[in-house]
KEBADO-865409 format. One record per residue (C-alpha): x, y, z; residue in three letters. Coordinates in nm, 2 decimals. Layout:
residues N
X, Y, Z, ALA $
...
This chain:
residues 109
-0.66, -1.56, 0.34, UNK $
-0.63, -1.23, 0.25, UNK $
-0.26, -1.10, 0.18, UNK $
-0.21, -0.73, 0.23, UNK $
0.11, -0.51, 0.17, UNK $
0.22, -0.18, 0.33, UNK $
0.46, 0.02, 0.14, UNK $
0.62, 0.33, 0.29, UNK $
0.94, 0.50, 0.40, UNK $
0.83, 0.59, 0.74, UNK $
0.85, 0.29, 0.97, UNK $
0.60, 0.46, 1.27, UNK $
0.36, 0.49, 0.97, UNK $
0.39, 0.11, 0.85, UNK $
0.39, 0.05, 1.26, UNK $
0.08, 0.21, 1.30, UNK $
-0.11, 0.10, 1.03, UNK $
-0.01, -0.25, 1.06, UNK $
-0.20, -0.24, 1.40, UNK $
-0.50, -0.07, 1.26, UNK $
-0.49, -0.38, 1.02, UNK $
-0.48, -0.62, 1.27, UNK $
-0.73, -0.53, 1.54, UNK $
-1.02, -0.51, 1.23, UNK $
-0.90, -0.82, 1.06, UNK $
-0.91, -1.01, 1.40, UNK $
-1.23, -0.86, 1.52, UNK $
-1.32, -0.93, 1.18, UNK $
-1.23, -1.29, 1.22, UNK $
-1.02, -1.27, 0.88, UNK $
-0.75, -1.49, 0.83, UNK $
-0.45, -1.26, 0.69, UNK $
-0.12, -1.21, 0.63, UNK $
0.11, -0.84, 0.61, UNK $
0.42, -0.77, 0.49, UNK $
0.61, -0.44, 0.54, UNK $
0.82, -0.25, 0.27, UNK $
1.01, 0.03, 0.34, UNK $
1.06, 0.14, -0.02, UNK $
0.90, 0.12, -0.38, UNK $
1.20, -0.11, -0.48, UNK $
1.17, -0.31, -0.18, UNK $
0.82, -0.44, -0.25, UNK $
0.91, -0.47, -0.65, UNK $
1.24, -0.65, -0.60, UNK $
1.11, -0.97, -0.51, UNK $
0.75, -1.14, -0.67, UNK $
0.55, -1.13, -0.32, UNK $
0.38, -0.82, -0.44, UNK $
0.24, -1.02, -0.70, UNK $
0.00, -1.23, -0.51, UNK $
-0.11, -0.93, -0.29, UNK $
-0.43, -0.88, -0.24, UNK $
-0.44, -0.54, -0.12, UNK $
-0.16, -0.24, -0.13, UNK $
-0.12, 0.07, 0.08, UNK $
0.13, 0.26, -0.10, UNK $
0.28, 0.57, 0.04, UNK $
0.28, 0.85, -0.27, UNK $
0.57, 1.01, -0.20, UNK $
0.90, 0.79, -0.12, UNK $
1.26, 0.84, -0.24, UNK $
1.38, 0.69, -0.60, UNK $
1.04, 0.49, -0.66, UNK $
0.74, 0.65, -0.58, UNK $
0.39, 0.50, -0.49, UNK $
0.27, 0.63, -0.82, UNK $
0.57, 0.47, -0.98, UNK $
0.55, 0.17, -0.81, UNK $
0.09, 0.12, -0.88, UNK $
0.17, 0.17, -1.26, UNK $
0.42, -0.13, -1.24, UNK $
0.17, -0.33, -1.03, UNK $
-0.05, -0.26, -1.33, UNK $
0.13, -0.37, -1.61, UNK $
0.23, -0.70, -1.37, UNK $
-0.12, -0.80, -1.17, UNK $
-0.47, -0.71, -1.27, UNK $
-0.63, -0.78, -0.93, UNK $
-0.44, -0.57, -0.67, UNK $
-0.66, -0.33, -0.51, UNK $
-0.43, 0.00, -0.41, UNK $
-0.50, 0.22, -0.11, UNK $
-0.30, 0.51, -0.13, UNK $
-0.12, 0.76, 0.18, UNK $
0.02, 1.04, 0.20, UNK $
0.07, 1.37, 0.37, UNK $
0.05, 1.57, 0.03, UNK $
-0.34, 1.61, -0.04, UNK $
-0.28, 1.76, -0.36, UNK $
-0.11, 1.46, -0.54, UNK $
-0.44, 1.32, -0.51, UNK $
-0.57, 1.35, -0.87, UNK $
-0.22, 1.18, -1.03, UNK $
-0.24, 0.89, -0.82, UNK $
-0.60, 0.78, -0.95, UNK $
-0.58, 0.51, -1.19, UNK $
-0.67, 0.16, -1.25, UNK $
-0.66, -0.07, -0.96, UNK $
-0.70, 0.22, -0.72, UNK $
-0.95, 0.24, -0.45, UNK $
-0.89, 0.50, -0.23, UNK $
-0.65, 0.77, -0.08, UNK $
-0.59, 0.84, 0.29, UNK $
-0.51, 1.16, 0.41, UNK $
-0.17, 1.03, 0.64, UNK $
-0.28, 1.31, 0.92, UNK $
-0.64, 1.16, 0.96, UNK $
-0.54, 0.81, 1.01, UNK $
């Protein structure tokens, strides 16, 4: 089973990702399982995060920020893979780091 996370304060944007998710995982044939935060703290508060497979991490969120939020990831799980989204193309460069794979542009989604 593969256990992914989706981190961002905009719920139509965890919405609409969540179905993207699901229609390749089940065409796929991919057991899985999502879970939804709707802030940085929200998905560090608790110690789900920890057996997460796979993060999407919006950059830019209120008090926590993606960024914020992969560097604690880091220190706490070495095998998280983290995809990150945002609107802000430019904050690009300071989100790559260890554990990242890729950035999504939130307007080509």
């Amino acid at each position: 089973m593969i256990k992914i996370g989706i981190c961002d304060d905009e719920q139509q944007m965890r919405k609409t990702l969540r179905q993207i998710l699901e229609q390749v995982l089940q065409l796929r044939g991919t057991d899985h399982q999502i879970s939804e935060y709707g802030s940085g703290e929200e998905l560090t508060a608790g110690i789900s995060y920890l057996d997460t497979d796979i993060l999407f991490l919006d950059i830019e969120m209120k008090i926590m920020n993606g960024i914020a939020v992969k560097d604690k990831i880091c220190m706490e799980r070495l095998n998280s893979k983290i995809i990150f989204l945002t609107s802000h193309r430019d904050m690009a460069i300071e989100s790559v780091g260890r554990n990242v794979y890729g950035f999504v542009p939130k307007d080509e989604m």
